[in-house]
Every structure is written in C-alpha cells, then in structure tokens.
ZANULO-306373 format. One record per residue (C-alpha): x, y, z; residue in three letters. Coordinates in nm, 2 decimals, always signed. Layout:
BEGIN
px,py,pz,residu
X,Y,Z,ala
...
This chain:
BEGIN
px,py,pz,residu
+0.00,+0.00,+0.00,unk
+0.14,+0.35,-0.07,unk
+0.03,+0.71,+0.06,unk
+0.08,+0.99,-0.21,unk
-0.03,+1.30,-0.03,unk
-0.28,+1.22,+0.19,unk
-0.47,+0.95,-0.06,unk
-0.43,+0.57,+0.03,unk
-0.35,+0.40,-0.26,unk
-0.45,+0.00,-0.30,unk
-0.26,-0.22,-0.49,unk
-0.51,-0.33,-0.83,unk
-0.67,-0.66,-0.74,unk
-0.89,-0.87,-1.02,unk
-1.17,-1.00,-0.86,unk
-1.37,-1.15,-1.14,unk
-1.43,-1.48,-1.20,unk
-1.16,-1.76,-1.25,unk
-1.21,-1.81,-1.60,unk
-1.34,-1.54,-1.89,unk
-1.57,-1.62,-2.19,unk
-1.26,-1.61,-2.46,unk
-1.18,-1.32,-2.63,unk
-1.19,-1.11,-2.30,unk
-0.91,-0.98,-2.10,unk
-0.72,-1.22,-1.86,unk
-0.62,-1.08,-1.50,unk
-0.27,-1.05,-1.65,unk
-0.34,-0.81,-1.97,unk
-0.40,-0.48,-1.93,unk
-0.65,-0.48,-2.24,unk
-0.83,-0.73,-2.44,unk
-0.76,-0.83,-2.83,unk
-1.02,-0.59,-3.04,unk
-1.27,-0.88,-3.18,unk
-1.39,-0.84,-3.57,unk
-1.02,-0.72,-3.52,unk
-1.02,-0.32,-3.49,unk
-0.93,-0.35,-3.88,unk
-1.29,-0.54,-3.90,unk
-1.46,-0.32,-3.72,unk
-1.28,+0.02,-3.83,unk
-1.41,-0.12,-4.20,unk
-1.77,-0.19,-4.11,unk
-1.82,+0.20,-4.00,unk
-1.61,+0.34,-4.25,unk
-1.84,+0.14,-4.54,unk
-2.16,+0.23,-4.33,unk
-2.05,+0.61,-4.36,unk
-1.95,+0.64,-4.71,unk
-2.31,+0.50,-4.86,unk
-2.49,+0.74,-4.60,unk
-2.76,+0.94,-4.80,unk
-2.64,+1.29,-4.89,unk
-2.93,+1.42,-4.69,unk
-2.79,+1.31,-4.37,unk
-2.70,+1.59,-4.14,unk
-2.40,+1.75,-4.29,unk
-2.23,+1.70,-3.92,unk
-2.25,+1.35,-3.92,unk
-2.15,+1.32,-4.25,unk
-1.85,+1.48,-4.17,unk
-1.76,+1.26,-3.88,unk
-1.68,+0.96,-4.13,unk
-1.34,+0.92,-3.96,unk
-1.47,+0.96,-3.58,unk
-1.71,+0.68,-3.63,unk
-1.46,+0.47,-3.75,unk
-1.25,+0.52,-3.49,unk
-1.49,+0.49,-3.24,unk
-1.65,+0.11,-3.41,unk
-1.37,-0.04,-3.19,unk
-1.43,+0.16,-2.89,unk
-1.61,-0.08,-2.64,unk
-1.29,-0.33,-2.67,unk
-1.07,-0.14,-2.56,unk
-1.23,-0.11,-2.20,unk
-1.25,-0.47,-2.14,unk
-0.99,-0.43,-1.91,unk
-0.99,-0.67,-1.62,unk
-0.76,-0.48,-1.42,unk
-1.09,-0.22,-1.41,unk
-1.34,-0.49,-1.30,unk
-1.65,-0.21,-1.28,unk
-1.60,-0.10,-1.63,unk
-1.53,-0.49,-1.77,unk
-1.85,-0.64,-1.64,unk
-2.06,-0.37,-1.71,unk
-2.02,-0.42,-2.11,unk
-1.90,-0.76,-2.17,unk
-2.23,-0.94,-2.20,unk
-2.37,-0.69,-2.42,unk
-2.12,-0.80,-2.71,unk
-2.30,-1.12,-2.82,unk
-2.61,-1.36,-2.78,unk
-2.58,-1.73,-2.72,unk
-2.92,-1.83,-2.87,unk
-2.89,-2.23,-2.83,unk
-2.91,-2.06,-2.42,unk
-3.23,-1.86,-2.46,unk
-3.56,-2.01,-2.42,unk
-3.85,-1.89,-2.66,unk
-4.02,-1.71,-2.41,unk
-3.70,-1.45,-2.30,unk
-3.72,-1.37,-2.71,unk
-4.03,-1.14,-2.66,unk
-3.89,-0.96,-2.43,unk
-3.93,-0.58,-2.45,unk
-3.57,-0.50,-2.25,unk
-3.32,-0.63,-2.15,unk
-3.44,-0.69,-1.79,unk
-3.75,-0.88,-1.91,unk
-3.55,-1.03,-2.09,unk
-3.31,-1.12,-1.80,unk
-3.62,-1.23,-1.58,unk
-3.77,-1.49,-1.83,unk
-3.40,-1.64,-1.83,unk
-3.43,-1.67,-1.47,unk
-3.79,-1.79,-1.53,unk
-3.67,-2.06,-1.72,unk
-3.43,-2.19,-1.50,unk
-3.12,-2.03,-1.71,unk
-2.78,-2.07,-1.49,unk
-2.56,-1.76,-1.46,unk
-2.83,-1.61,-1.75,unk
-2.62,-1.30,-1.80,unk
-2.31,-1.49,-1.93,unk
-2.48,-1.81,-2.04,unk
-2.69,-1.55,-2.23,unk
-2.57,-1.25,-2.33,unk
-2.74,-0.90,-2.38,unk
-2.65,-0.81,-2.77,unk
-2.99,-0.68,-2.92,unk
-3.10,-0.50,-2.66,unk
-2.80,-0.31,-2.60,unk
-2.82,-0.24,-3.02,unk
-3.16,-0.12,-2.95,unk
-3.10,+0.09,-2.70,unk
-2.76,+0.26,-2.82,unk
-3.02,+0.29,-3.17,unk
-3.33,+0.46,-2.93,unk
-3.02,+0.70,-2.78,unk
-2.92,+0.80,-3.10,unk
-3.26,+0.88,-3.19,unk
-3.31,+1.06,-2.90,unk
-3.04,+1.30,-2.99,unk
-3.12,+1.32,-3.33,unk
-3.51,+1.45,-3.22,unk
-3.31,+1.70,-2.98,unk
-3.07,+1.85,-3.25,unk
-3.38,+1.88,-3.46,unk
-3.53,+2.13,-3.23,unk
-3.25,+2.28,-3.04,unk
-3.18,+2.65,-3.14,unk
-2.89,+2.77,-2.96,unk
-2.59,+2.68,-3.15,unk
-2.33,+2.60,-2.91,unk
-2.61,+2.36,-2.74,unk
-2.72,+2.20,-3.07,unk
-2.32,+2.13,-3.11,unk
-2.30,+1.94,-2.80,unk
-2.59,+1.75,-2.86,unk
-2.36,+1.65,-3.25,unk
-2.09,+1.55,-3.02,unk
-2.35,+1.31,-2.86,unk
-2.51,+1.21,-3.13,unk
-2.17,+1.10,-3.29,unk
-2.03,+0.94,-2.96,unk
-2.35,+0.75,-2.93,unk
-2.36,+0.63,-3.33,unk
-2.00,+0.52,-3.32,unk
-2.02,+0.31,-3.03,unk
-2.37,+0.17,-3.14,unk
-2.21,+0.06,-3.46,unk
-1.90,-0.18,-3.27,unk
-2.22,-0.38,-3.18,unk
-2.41,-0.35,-3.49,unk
-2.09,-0.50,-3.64,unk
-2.06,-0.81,-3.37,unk
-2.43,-0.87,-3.43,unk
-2.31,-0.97,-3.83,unk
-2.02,-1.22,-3.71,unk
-2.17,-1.54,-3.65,unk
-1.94,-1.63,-3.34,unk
-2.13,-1.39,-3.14,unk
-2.43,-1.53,-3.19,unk
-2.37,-1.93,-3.01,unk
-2.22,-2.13,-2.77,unk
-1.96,-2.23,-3.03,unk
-1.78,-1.90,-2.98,unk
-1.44,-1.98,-2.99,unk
-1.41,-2.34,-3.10,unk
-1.70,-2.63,-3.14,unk
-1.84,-2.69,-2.78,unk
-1.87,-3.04,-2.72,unk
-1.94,-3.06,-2.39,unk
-2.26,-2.89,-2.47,unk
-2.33,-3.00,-2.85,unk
-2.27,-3.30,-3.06,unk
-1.99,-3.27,-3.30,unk
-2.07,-3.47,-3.57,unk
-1.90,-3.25,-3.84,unk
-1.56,-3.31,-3.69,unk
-1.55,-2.89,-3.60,unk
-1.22,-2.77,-3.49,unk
-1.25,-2.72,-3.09,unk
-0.96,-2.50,-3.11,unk
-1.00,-2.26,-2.85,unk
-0.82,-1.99,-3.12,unk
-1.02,-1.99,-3.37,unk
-1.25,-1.66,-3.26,unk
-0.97,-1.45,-3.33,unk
-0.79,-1.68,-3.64,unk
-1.14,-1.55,-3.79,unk
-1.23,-1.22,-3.69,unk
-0.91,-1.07,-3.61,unk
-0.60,-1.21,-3.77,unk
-0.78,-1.35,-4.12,unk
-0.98,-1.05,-4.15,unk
-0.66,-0.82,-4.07,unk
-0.48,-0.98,-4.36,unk
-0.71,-1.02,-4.64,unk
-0.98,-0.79,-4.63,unk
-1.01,-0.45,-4.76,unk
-1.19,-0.14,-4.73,unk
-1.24,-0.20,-5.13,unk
-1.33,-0.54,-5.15,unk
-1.64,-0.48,-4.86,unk
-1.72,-0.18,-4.99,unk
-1.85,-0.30,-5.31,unk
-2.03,-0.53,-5.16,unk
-2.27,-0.29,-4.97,unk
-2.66,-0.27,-5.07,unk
-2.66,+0.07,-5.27,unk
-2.96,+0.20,-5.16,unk
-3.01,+0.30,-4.81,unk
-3.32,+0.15,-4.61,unk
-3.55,+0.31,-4.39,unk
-3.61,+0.00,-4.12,unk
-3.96,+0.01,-4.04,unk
-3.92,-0.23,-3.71,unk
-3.58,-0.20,-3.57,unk
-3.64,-0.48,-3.28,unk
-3.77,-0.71,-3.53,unk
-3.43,-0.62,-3.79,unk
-3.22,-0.69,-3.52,unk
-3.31,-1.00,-3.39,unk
-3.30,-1.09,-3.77,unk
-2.96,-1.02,-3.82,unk
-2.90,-1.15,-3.50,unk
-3.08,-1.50,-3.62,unk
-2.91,-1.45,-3.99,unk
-2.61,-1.47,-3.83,unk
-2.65,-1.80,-3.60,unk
-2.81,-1.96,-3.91,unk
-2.42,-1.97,-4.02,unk
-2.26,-2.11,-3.77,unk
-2.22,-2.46,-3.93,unk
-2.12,-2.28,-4.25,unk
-1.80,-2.10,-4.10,unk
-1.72,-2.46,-3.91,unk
-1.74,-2.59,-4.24,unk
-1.52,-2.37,-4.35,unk
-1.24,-2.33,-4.12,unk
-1.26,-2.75,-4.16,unk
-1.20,-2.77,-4.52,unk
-1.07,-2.46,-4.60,unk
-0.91,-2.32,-4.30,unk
-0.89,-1.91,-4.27,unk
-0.49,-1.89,-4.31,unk
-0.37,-1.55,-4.19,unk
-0.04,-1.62,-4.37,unk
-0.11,-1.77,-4.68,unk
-0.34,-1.72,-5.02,unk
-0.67,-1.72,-4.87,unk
-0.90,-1.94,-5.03,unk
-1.23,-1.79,-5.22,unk
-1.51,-1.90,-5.04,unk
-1.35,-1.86,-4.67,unk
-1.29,-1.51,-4.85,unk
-1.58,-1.41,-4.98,unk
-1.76,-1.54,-4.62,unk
-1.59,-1.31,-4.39,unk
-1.61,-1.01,-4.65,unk
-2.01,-1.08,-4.65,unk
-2.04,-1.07,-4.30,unk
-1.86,-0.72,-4.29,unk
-2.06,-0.59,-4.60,unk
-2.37,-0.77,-4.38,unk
-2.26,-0.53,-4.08,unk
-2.16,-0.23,-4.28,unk
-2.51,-0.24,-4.41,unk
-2.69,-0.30,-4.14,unk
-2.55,+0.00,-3.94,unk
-2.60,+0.23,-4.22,unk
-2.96,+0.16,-4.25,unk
-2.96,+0.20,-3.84,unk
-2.82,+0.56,-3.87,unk
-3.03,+0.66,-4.16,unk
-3.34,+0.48,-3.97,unk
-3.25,+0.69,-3.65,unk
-3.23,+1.03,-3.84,unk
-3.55,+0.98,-4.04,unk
-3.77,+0.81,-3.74,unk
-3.59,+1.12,-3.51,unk
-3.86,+1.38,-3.76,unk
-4.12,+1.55,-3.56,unk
C-alpha cells in the first residue's frame, strides 16, 4: 500500500471470475484483443459512412473518420484490471441463442429479458446469455433521442454538444451492430465447437483460437476497405421495425454457424497464406452484412428522429 499526499492507494486486485468467456481480458493483460479485429470493425463503419444518403446531417456526414475510430471503442475497455467498467459491457457483445428459451425472445428489455432467463431456470443467465440486441436497441433509441433534440435545439453551441453526442453514441452503437453480423457472437460455439454442450458430428475444430484466427487475424490480412465496400446494398433502407431487424440479423447470423465450421474444416482461414475464395468471400459478407446493417440504423435513426 502507498500514501501519495494524503490519498491511500491500493494495490489493483482482479476479482472476477476464475475463468473469462474467450476473447476477454485475462487478470494479467492490461487490455483485451479488439474482436472483428479493430481493422474489421474500423471497415464496417467506414463502409456504413460512405453509402450514407447525402441528406444526412452535414455534421454526421463529416464525422466519417470519428465513427470509424470509435467502431472499436467498447474493446478497448475490457480491461480486467478495471473490474467495474469490464462487467458492465462484456455481455452486451454477443447472444448465445442455443441458451435462450423462446419465451426470453419477446422480451421488450433487457431486464424482461433477463427475468424470463431466470424464469426458465437459465444458470448464470447474463453470461450463459448474453445482452446483444438490446443493448443495439438501445444505443439505436439513444441516437434517436439526440437526433429529435438537434432537430429542435436553437442555440448553436447547445445543438453542437448534442452533435458530439449524437456522434459518440452512433459510433459506439455501430462496434455492436458489427458483432451482431459475425456469427461467433451469436452461439455457444464462440471460440471453437463446444462439445461438452453440443454434438460434433462434423468433426469442427474445438480450437480454442479460432475466434480471433477469424475475426481478427484472417480478417486483418485479407480484407479490404475496397473489396467490402463493393459489396454494400446501394440503396439505403429506412427500417420500419428495428427490434424485429435486429433480432434478424441477430438469427441470420446463427443460421451460419455450421457454415463458418465448415469452412475453417476444409478450407481453414490462413492468416499467412493465399486465402481461399469462399473462406474469402464469407468473412467479407459478414462485414458488407454489418456495414449495411448499421447504415440503414443511422439513416433509420435520423429519419424516425422527424417531428
């Protein structure tokens, strides 16, 4: 313990649990590997920026870069040295569906949602779980929020702050947009075929590295900016029932789980070597997937923000 005028300071002590779901920070690391890789994620915001409609708000238009940097954001506090800050986010960055009973799926919030799990006998339902679309949908309703408050703010430096907002809140919306398109945030089989909790017929890998082999270190080396860019719808979408698009990405997503086991079985996703086609074109889907997605989000929010 040392004393620094006046103020007792403690030594930093992890007190989570003994083991982490993969992909988060380890007591020993002072901050977790980005997941979609912050390249994947950087990407998936700057693709969702450029085919914004020109009627966006100039401001937001103009933040292209800010969002981008800001995709990655909620990685970089999973940081198990700050226990607080680590378990107040790190459930909200996927869904395990094969966990969720049908009942916890009509759920109008997250702690319906959460009470249904607990209904239905669910252990330990916010990590056997997970919290992905709500917390979407309610970084989307925030967004919203500040749209309908720039819309009828008319003090300039006020309606400015509420752009800084607006921006902060869109950027940090779209790092889980873009974990809702990667199918590994979407099952038990996160990080290597489970076994102990599924059948593995198909001979899946149960490599306990393939999580980031995927989304960070095969993404990092073979896709581009180009390559998922030209791959995004070209028209932007007005989403009439944002609850109902998430939780179909959200099940688009799952509904390829097999399909990237296959994958990595007979193809592999080589960070090193000439990647193969179809493991290619597969991960650049699922970014033009997520680059899409939180596009139609932000135009969605600025058009449903109108009086």
């Amino acid at each position: 313990m040392k004393i620094q005028s006046g103020v007792v300071l403690l030594p930093l002590l992890w007190l989570g649990p003994a083991s982490e779901r993969p992909g988060d920070v380890s007591a020993e690391t002072s901050q977790a590997p980005a997941l979609w890789g912050n390249d994947g994620h950087r990407i998936i915001a700057e693709v969702a920026a450029a085919h914004l409609p020109a009627e966006m708000p100039d401001f937001f238009r103009a933040a292209a870069e800010q969002l981008a940097y800001l995709n990655p954001e909620p990685d970089r506090w999973r940081e198990g040295r700050r226990r607080e800050m680590n378990e107040a986010f790190r459930y909200d960055h996927y869904i395990d569906l094969e966990n969720v009973p049908a009942a916890a799926l009509a759920a109008r919030d997250r702690w319906e949602y959460l009470d249904a799990l607990y209904a239905a006998g669910v252990e330990d339902p916010h990590e056997a779980a997970g919290f992905l679309p709500f917390h979407i949908i309610e970084l989307y309703q925030r967004v919203t929020s500040g749209f309908v408050r720039w819309r009828a703010a008319g003090d300039p430096e006020i309606r400015s702050w509420i752009e800084e907002r607006i921006v902060n809140d869109a950027g940090i919306l779209g790092h889980f947009a873009a974990d809702a398109a990667n199918p590994h945030h979407t099952t038990i089989h996160y990080n290597g075929w489970d076994e102990a909790r599924a059948p593995n017929p198909g001979g899946f890998t149960t490599d306990n590295d393939f999580h980031a082999r995927f989304e960070s270190d095969f993404v990092d080396a073979h896709a581009t900016r180009g390559a998922v860019d030209a791959r995004i719808t070209a028209a932007s979408l007005v989403i009439p029932n944002v609850r109902a698009a998430i939780w179909s990405l959200v099940r688009d997503s799952h509904s390829r789980v097999v399909r990237l086991y296959e994958l990595e079985r007979d193809l592999g996703f080589d960070p090193s070597g000439e990647p193969d086609t179809a493991a290619l074109e597969f991960a650049l889907a699922r970014l033009a997937v997520g680059g899409t997605f939180l596009r139609d989000l932000w135009w969605s929010a600025w058009i449903q923000s109108a009086p």
